[in-house]
N, C-alpha and C positions, 0 to 999 in steps of 0.2 A: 354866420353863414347859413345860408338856405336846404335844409333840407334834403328837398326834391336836389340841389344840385350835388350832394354827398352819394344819393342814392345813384347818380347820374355816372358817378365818377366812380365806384366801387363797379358799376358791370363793364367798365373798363379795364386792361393792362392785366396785370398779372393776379389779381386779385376777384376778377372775375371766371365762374366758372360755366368753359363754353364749349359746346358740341363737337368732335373732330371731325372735320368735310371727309366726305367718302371719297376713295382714291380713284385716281382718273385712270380710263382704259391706260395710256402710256406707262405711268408708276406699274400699275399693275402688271406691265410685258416686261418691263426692267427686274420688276421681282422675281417673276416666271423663269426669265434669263439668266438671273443669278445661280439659283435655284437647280437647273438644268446644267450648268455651267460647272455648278459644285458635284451634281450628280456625276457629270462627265470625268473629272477631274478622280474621283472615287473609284471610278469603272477601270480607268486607267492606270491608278495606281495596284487596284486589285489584279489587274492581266498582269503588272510587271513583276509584282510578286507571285502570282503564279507562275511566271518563267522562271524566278529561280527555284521554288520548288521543285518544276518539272523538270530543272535541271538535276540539281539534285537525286530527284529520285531515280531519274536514269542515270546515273553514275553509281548507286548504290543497286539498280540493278544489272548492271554491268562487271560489279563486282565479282569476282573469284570465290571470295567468299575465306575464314582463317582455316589454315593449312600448316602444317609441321615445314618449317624451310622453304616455305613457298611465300610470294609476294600477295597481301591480299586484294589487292586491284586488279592487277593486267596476271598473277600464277607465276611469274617468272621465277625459278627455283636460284637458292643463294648460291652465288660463286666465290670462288677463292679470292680474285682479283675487285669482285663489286658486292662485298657482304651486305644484308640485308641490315636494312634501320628498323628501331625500332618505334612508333607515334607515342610521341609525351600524353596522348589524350588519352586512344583505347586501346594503350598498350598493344596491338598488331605488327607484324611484322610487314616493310614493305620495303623495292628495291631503290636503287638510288633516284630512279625517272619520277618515281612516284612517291617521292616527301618533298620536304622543305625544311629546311634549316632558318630556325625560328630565336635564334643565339644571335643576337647582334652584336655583343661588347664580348670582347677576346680578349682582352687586356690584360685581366686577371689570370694567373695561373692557375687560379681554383677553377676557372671556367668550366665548363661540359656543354660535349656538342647535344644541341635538342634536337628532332626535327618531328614534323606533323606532315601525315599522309593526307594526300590530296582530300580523300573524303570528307575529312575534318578540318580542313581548311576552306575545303566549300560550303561546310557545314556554318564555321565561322562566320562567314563572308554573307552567307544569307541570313543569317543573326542580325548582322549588323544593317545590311543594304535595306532588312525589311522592316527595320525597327524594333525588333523583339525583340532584343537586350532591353530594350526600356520598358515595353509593358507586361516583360515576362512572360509571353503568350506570342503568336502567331497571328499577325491580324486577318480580315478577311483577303480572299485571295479567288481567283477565277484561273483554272488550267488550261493551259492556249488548245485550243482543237487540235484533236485528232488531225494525224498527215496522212493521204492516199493508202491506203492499202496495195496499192498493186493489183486487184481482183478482180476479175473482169468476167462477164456471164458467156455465154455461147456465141452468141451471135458477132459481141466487140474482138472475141480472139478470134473468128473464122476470120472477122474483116480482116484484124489486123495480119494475119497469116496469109490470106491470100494480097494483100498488099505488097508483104515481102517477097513473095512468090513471084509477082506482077514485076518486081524492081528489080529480082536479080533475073530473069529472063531477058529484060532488056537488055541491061546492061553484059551477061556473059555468057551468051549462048554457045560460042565455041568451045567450051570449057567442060560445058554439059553433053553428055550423051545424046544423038539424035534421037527423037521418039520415047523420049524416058519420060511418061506422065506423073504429073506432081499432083498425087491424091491424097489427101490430108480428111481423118474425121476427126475433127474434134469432140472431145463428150461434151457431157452439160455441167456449165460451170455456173457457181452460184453466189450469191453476194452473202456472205456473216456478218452477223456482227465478232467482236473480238475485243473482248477484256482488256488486251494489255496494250501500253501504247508504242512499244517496240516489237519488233521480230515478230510480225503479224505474219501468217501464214499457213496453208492450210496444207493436211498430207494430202497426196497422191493416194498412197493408199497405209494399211497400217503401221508398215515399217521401215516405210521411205520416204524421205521428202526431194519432191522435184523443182528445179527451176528454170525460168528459161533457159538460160547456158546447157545445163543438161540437158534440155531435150533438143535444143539444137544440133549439140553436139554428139546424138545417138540418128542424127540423119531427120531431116523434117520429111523430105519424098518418100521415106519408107514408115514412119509414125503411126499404125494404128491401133487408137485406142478402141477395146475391145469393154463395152459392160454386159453384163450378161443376164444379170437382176438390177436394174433401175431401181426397185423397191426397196431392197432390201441392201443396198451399198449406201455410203455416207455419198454426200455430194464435196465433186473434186475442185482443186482451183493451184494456182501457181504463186510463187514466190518471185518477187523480184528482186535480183540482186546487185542492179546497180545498170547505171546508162549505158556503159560497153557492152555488157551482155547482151541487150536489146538492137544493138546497132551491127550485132556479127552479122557480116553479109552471107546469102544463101548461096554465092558462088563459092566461096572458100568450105563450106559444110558442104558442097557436095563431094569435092577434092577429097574428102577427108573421111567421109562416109563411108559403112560397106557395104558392098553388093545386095547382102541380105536383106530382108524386112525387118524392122526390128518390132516383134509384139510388145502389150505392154497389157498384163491380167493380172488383175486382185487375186490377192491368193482366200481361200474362202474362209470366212472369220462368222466369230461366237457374238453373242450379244455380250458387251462390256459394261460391268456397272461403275466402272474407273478404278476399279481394285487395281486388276491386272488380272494374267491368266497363267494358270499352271499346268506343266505337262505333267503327265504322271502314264507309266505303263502297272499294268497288272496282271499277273497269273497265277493257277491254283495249282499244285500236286498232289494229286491222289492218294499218294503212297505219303505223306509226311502229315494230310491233311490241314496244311497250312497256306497261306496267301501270301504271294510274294507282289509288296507295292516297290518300284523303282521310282522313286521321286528324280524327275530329270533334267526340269528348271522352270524358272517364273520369270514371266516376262510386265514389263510396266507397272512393276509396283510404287505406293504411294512414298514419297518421299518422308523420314521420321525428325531429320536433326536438322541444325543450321544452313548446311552444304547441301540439300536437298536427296541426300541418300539415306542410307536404312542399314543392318544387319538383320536379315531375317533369316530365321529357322522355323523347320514345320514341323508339326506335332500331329501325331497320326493315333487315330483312336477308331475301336468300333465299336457300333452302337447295336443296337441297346448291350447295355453293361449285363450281367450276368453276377445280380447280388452288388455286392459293396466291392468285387474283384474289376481292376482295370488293369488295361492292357494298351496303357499309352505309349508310344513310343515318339521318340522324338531326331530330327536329323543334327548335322552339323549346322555349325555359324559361317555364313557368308558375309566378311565383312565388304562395308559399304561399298553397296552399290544395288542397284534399281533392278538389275538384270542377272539375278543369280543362277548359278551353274552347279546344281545339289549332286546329280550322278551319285545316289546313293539307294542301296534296297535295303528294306527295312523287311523280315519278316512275323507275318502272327499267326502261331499253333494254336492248332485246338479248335479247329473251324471244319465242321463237317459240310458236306454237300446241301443238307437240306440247311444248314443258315446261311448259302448262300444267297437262298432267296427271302430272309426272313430281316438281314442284318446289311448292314449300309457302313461306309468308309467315312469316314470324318475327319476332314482335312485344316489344320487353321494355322496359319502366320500370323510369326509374334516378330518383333525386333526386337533384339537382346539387348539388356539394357543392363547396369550394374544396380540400378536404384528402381528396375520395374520393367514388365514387358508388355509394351504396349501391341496389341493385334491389331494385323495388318488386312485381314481377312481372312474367308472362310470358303470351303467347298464342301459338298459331300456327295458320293457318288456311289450307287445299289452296289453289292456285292456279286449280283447275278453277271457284271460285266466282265466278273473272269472266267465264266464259261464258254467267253468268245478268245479265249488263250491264243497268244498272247493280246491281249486289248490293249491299244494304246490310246489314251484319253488326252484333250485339252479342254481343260475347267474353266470357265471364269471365276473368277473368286468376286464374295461376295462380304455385305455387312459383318457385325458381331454375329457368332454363332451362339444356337439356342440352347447351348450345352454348357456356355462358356460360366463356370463358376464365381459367383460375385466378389466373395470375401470380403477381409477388412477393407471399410471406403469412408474417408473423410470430405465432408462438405466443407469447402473453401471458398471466401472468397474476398478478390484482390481490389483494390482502388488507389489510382496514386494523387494524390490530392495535389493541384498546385495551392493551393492558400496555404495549408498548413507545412507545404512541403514535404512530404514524408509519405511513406509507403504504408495504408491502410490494410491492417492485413486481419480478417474476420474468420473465426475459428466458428462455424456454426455447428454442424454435429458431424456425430460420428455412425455407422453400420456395420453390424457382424463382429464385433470387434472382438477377438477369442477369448474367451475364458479362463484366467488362470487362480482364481480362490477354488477351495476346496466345497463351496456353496455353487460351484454352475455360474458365478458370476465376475466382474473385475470394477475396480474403481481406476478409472482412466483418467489422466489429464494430458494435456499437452505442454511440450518445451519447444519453443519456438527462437530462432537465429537467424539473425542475416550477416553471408560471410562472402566479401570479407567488409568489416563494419567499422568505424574508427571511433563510434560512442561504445563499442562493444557489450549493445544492450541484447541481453536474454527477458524473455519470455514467460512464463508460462499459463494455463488457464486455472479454473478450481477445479477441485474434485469431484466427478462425482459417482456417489458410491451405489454398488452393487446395479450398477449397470452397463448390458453391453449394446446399446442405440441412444448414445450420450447426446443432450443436446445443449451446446455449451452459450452458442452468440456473445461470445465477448471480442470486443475490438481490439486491436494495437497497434501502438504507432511507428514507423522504424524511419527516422530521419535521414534522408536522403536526395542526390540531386539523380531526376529522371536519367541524366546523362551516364550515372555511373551503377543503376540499374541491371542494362547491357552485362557487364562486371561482376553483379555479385550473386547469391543464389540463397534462396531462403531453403532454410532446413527444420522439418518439424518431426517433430518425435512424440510417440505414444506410448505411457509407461503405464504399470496398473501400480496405485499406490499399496505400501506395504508397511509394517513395523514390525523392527527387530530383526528386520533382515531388507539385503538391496531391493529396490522396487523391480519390478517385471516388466522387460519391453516388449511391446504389444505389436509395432510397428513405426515405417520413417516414411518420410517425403521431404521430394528434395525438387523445388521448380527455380531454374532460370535459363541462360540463354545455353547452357552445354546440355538442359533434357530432350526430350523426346517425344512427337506425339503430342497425344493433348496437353502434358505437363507444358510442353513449350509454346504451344499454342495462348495456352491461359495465360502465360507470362512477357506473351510478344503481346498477347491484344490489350492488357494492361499497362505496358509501355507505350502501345500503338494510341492508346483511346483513353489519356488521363482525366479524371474526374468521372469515371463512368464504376460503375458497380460489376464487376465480374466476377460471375458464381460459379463452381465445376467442380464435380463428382470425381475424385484421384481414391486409386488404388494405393493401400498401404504396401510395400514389401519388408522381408528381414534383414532387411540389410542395417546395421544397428551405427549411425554416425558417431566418432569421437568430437 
């Protein structure tokens, strides 16, 4: 055989090796199409799992919130006749409307009824719908837009007001008074933005909120709103509460109106740094040379616990101290709630006329706590304002106060790992930590617990000696599901080591979902934001854990 005819037949079939043609515009628009096709398909499936998120989390913030014999969904309190369930998952208590009996086979005598509250059942449900049972994770997700606010600036509520105005003149002039002018001013209403995606709404003014229904129903012909500093007021806006509201005709609101005008004035308000504000009266007598402060209540303080309420008590101090002698005084506990009612006078001796003008009142809320008191705010106000006897003050309360003693504080901090599963919990140092050897110094370590635990693993770090600004960085691990976090509470203790006698407890800390304040804070955003590093500065107290 020839050669040239072997060479011939090798740059043919499969054995030769030849160029790939470059793809024609059409190939290339089918690719593009695909491509696009897939893109779409991805976008879509991410809006759908963001519906059940958003469902979700509006359900969870619609919530009640756990309560002693109350339903944690819709609050409804237990009755005799429809006793409360209790959810196989987070343990809650909820009413018959809102579980589900999750018990199919009854067969067995042994049976027991289960049943799961809706939250956890939609929690389920979007487990499953969105695939995360299988990648153990959340895949990407897109949350559907924001719906209308209801908010409308100056110009769209004149229109739409004099519209109604226009409509029911036509339609019911007999009904109305001859000659009765329908003068309307509206203020200036302005467009926000607004953080949350329900119950969007803005006040009227700082203690009320308005919505149409109400102010239709205080008379529209007689409505004026009156501002008086533009400058210095927030900007107003309305609430909507639903289609009916908006459709009351203005012939039945006249029927029903009174004669009157009805005004409508700001009452006149403090700059608020979102503490909240506290009343407080003061006066001085001569003859006893003491200062009588009447603590009288606070209004819009910050919320500490679960339920978005607080216990707070005030602690009254004056400054400058007078040597290593204090004269703190402290009120009663207001349990939870936002808006407490103190009615209490505290008085302090020993205060001559000339420190009234030298000495100052120092005011600071804490919320009581069994495991730490975390402050809530601060105020402080000159001495000299009880020479306007009796003075009656409203504060705004402000940041930490500059007096506020640091004490024992442990650096923490938390990571919930999904790979390894488990709860990373970083012991880094410690501050102030009191002294109990007869040398000025302590040998500290830490005992660490997560309860309740069913590996029933403890903790602890090394020692280290004759120091009180430990810096320890050791890690540990506490095995557990994200889900039953909610559940349980880590407890850490600080002993100073000893021999030949028990060790010395130095101080505790205790964070989960029943603390308070920043404690809970750190341990919501560690459940909130898994795989992320979270570090925070906690106050030690004496409260000594078994």
């Amino acid at each position: 055989m020839c050669v040239s005819f072997i060479i011939k037949r090798l740059r043919t079939g499969w054995s030769a090796a030849r160029s790939d043609p470059p793809l024609t515009p059409s190939e290339r628009d089918a690719i593009a199409a695909v491509v696009k096709r897939a893109e779409k398909l991805d976008e879509v499936e991410a809006k759908r799992v963001g519906r059940l998120v958003a469902r979700l989390e509006g359900m969870r913030r619609s919530a009640q919130g756990p309560a002693p014999r109350c339903c944690i969904l819709c609050g409804e309190t237990s009755k005799l006749l429809a006793p409360l369930r209790t959810c196989s998952i987070c343990r809650n208590s909820a009413c018959p409307k809102c579980v589900i009996d999750t018990l199919h086979q009854r067969s067995s005598i042994y049976s027991r009824e289960q049943y799961m509250c809706n939250l956890c059942a939609e929690t389920r449900e979007m487990w499953k719908k969105s695939g995360a049972w299988f990648f153990k994770t959340l895949p990407k997700y897109i949350l559907p837009d924001r719906k209308f606010t209801g908010r409308y600036n100056d110009s769209e509520l004149a229109k739409s007001l004099q519209e109604h105005a226009g409509n029911s003149s036509n339609e019911g002039k007999t009904d109305s008074e001859p000659g009765s002018p329908l003068s309307i001013h509206p203020p200036t209403f302005s467009r926000q933005p607004s953080n949350t995606d329900s119950r969007k709404s803005v006040n009227l003014s700082q203690d009320h909120e308005w919505c149409e229904t109400d102010i239709l129903s205080h008379g529209v012909s007689g409505l004026n709103l009156h501002r008086t500093d533009s400058l210095n007021q927030r900007s107003l806006g309305l609430k909507r509460t639903g289609s009916k509201g908006s459709a009351y005709s203005l012939r039945n609101i006249r029927k029903e109106m009174p004669k009157s005008t009805t005004q409508i004035e700001r009452p006149p308000t403090i700059p608020d740094a979102g503490y909240g504000t506290l009343e407080i009266k003061l006066a001085y007598d001569n003859g006893t040379s003491s200062v009588a402060v009447t603590i009288l209540r606070a209004r819009g303080l910050i919320g500490m616990d679960m339920t978005g309420l607080s216990d707070p008590f005030c602690r009254l101090e004056v400054l400058p101290r007078e040597g290593t002698y204090s004269n703190r005084l402290r009120t009663k506990t207001v349990h939870k709630t936002k808006n407490p009612e103190f009615n209490e006078t505290l008085h302090f001796f020993g205060i001559t006329e000339s420190d009234l003008a030298i000495k100052s009142l120092e005011i600071v809320l804490f919320d009581d706590d069994r495991y730490g008191c975390d402050q809530m705010g601060s105020a402080t106000v000159p001495l000299r304002e009880c020479l306007k006897s009796p003075a009656q003050l409203r504060l705004a309360l402000s940041g930490a106060s500059g007096s506020e003693a640091t004490g024992p504080r442990l650096l923490l901090a938390l990571c919930y790992s999904t790979k390894k599963r488990a709860l990373v919990v970083t012991i880094c140092r410690g501050a102030d930590l009191p002294p109990q050897d007869s040398n000025g110094y302590s040998d500290p370590f830490v005992k660490l617990h997560l309860d309740p635990d069913p590996y029933h693993k403890k903790h602890k770090t090394s020692i280290k000696w004759r120091n009180l600004n430990p810096v320890w960085n050791e890690e540990f691990l506490f095995e557990t599901r994200p889900t039953e976090l909610s559940r349980q509470n880590l407890t850490l203790t600080v002993w100073d080591k000893d021999y030949g006698k028990p060790n010395d407890f130095l101080g505790s800390l205790v964070l989960g979902a029943t603390s308070k304040g920043r404690r809970l804070k750190h341990w919501m955003d560690c459940i909130k934001f898994p795989d992320h590093r979270h570090e925070q500065w906690h106050s030690l107290t004496d409260t000594q854990h078994l």
